[in-house]
C-alpha positions in Angstrom: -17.6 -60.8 36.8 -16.6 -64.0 38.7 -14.7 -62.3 41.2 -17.5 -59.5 41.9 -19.7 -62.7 42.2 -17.8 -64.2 44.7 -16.4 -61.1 46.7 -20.4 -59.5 46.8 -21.5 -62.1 49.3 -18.2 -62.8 51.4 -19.6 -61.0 54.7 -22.5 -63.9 54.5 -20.6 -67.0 53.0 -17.3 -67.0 54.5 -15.5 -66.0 51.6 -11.8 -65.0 51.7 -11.7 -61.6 49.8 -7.6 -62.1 49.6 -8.3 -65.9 47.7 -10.8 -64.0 45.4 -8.1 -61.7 44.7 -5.9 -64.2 44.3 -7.9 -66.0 41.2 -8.9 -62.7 39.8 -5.4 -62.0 39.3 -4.7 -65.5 37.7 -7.8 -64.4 35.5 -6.7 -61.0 34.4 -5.6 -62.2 30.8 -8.7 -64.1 30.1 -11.3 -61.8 30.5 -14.7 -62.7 29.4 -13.6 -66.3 28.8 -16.3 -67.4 30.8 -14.2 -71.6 30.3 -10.7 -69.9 32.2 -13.5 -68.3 35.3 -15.0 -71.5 36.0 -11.0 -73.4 35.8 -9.8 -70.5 38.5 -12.9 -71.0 40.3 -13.0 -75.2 40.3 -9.2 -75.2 40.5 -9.8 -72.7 44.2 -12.7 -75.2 45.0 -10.8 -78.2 44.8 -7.8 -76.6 46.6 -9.7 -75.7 49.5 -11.2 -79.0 49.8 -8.0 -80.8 50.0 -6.7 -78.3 52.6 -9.8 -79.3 54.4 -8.9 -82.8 54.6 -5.5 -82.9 55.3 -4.1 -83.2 58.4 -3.3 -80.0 60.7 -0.7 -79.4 62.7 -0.3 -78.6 66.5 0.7 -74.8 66.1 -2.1 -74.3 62.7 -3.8 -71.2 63.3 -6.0 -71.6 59.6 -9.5 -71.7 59.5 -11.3 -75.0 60.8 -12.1 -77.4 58.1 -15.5 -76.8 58.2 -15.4 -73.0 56.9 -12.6 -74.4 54.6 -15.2 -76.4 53.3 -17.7 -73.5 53.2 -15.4 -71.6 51.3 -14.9 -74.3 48.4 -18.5 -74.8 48.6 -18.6 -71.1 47.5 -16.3 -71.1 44.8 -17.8 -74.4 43.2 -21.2 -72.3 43.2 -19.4 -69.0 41.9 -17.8 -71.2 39.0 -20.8 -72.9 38.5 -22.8 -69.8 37.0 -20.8 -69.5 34.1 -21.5 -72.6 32.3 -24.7 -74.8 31.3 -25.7 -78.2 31.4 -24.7 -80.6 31.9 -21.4 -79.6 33.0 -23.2 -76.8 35.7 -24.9 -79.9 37.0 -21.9 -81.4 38.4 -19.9 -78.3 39.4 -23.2 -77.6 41.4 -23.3 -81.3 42.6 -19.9 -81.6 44.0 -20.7 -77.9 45.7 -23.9 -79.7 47.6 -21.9 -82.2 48.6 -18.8 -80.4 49.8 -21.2 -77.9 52.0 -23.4 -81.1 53.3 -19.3 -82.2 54.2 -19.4 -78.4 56.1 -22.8 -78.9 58.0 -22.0 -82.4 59.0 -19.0 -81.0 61.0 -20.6 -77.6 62.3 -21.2 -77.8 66.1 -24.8 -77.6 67.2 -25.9 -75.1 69.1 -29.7 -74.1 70.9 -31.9 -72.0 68.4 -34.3 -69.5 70.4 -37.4 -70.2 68.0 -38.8 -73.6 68.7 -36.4 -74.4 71.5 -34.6 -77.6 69.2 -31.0 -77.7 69.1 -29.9 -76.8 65.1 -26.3 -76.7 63.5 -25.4 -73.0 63.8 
């Protein structure tokens, strides 16, 4: 269920379909232990997020930190649905705050309706 959660939306979010793979495989001997989909899911998160931090080399031809950022933003939010409060409140909180980490990179760009300039 996680992975078809996170893999449905990828064209829109930035999702890796390879990485969702990747934890649905790591999943495959706990299915419907909702606990082990939100682990693989925060475990991807948090990966993702330290990736986005860390240094990059000269020659790095990986994504840009801010859709490395997106993309743990996603997986936080994917985890997320599969547990209540108040845990789901703080996998949803640290997802909020990785994306406003995203938007506050993303370069601004002109928007045609009303003319203002708009992260895009």
């Amino acid at each position: 269920m996680a992975c078809s959660s996170a893999s449905g939306p990828a064209p829109w979010t930035g999702i890796e379909i390879d990485e969702v793979h990747r934890v649905g495989l790591a999943l495959d001997e706990h299915v419907g232990d909702d606990n082990a989909c939100v682990r693989g899911m925060d475990s991807h998160g948090e990966t993702r997020s330290r990736r986005a931090g860390a240094p990059r080399r000269r020659a790095d031809t990986s994504a840009p930190p801010r859709r490395v950022l997106l993309r743990a933003s996603r997986y936080y939010q994917t985890g997320e649905r599969f547990i209540h409060p108040p845990r789901s409140m703080e996998v949803y909180a640290k997802s909020v705050k990785i994306f406003k980490d995203a938007a506050a990179i993303l370069p601004l760009s002109p928007h045609r309706a009303g003319g203002s300039a708009v992260r895009g």
